[in-house]
Structure formats: structure tokens, C-alpha cells
N, C-alpha and C positions, 0 to 999 in steps of 0.2 A: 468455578465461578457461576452464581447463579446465573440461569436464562441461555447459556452457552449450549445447552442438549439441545432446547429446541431453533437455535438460530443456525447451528453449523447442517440440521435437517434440512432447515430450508437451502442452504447452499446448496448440498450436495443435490437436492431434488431440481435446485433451478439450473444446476448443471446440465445434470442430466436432459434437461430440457432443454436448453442452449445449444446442447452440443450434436442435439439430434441432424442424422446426416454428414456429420464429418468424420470423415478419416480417424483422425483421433479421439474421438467420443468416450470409448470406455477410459481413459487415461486422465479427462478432463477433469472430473468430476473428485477422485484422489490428489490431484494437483492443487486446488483449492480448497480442497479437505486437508490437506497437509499447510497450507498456510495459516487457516482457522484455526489450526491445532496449537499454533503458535502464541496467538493473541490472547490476551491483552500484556503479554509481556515483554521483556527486552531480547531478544535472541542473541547471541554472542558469536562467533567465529570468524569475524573480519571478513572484506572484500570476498574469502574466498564463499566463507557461508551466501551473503547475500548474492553472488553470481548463480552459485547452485541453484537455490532459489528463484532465479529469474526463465535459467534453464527449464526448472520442472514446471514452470508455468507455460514454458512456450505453448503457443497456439492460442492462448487467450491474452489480448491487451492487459499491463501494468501498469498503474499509475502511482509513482513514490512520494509520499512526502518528506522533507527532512524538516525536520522539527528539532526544539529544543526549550525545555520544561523553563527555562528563563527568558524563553522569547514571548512579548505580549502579541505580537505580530502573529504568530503559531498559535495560541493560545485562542486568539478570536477567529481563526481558521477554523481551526479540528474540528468544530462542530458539523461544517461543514462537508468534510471527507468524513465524518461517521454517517451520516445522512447518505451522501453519494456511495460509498460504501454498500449501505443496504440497497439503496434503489438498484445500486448494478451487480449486483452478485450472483454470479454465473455467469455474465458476460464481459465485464471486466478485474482485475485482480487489485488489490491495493495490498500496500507496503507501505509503513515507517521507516525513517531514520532519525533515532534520537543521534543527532549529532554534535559534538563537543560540551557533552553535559555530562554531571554526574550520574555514575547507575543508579545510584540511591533517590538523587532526585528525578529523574529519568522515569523510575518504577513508580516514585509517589505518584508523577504527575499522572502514568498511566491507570493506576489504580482511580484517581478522582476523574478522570477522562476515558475510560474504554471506549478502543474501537475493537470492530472485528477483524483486524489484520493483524500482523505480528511488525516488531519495532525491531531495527536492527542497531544495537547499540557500538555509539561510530566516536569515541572519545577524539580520534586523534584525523576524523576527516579522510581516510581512505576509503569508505564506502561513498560518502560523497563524491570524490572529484570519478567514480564510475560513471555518473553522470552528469558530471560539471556542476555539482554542486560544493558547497564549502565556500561559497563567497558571498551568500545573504541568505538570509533566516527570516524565513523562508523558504524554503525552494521546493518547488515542483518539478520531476522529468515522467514522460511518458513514454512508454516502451510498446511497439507494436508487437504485433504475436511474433515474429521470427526472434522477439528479446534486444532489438533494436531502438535504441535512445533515437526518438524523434524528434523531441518538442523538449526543451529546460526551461521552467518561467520563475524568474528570479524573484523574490518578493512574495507578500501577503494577496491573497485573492479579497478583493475587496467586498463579493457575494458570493453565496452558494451559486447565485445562475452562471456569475462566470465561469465559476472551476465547472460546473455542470458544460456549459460551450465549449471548453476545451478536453473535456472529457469526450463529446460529441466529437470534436475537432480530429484533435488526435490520437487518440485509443482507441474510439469506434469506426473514425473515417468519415462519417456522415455529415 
């Protein structure tokens, strides 16, 4: 995918930047370099994949969206988690879940919409209810570094500044 060399650089580099002085430092920067590696596509292997994933992230905040390529609600979002996306990269992780969509349409939508995270493709709703989602479409949950569901916000973000406030809120603490 064009433009992908040089944006998973800049992760890895703001990583390493980020991560300067922690305990786990050398480890951070692979952690999010493997989730970039994923994107802009659907990723496959049910609850047990995306838990992995949540795992290899520990030590840096996640923030998931569940989405689905037929929700207009998602649709007037995304823009915004690609945006927050960049501005926080290296210091917080995102994650999709195309949730009870088709893969086929699932991947169109992804190809007309790239972000830089990777989508976990959720047909039947069990990556979902990981975080209490699967009940609006919409859904946001965020995860603090030990991989912990802190915050679930049912619904569409109405602006970028809010999902940006609760990004603040709860994935960075601040």
C-alpha cells in the first residue's frame, strides 16, 4: 500500500521515543510495529487473535473501535480515529473491529477508508462482547496498559475533540 514505508517509520521512531526510560522500551516499539503490519486490513482468528494482540500491546493504552462498513454512524467517525491515530502514535495503540459485516464489504470499506491500525473481522460479535460491545454501532472501549477494559462508550462520537477527551481521559489518564 502506498505511503505505508514511510508512516510505520514514523511509529517505530515515536516509539522509541515514548518509550524512552521504561522498563519495557526495547519491546514497545515491535509491539506497535506489529500491529501497523496489520493495517489496513481485516485480520481473522476470532476473540482468541484479538486478545493476543491486546497482550503484545501491553504497556501502552488501546483504544478499539468497532465499526461496521453499513453503519453511517462509523462511517462519520473514522475520520476521526485516523486523525487521533496519527497524532498518537507511539503513545497510544488503536485497533478495529469490523463487527457483524461482511468481509467483502468490510475490506471495500477499508480500502476506500484507511487507517493505520489493523481491523479485527468480528461476523458473529465475540470479539465484541471482549469489551462490551455488540449492542450499538458504534462502540468504543479503551484499555489501559496492563490490557484492562476501562471505559466502553456506546455510540457515535459526535467530534474529533471528544473522542480526542476521552482519549485524554482514559487511555492517557491526563
Amino acid at each position: 500500500m502506498r505511503g505505508r514505508g514511510p508512516l510505520a517509520a514514523a511509529v517505530i521512531a515515536a516509539s522509541l521515543l515514548a518509550a524512552c526510560g521504561e522498563e519495557d522500551a526495547p519491546r514497545a516499539p515491535a509491539r506497535q510495529a506489529t500491529a501497523l503490519q496489520e493495517a489496513p486490513k481485516l485480520v481473522g482468528g476470532g476473540p482468541e487473535a484479538f486478545l493476543r494482540q491486546v497482550r503484545q500491546l501491553r504497556g501502552t493504552p488501546i483504544v478499539v473501535n468497532q465499526w461496521a462498513s453499513w453503519c453511517g454512524p462509523c462511517r462519520y467517525e473514522f475520520p476521526f480515529f485516523r486523525a487521533m491515530a496519527e497524532k498518537y502514535q507511539g503513545r497510544v495503540a488503536f485497533l478495529g473491529v469490523d463487527a457483524d459485516d461482511g468481509r467483502a464489504a468490510g475490506e471495500r470499506f477499508l480500502k476506500e477508508n484507511p487507517v493505520p491500525f489493523p481491523s479485527f473481522f468480528d461476523p458473529d460479535l465475540k470479539i465484541s462482547r471482549e469489551f462490551k460491545g455488540g449492542f450499538a454501532w458504534p462502540t468504543t472501549a479503551f484499555f489501559d496498559r496492563t490490557g484492562r477494559v476501562v471505559n466502553t462508550h456506546a455510540g457515535v462520537y459526535p467530534s474529533q475533540a471528544k473522542l480526542e477527551a476521552d482519549i485524554r481521559e482514559y487511555a492517557l489518564g491526563s
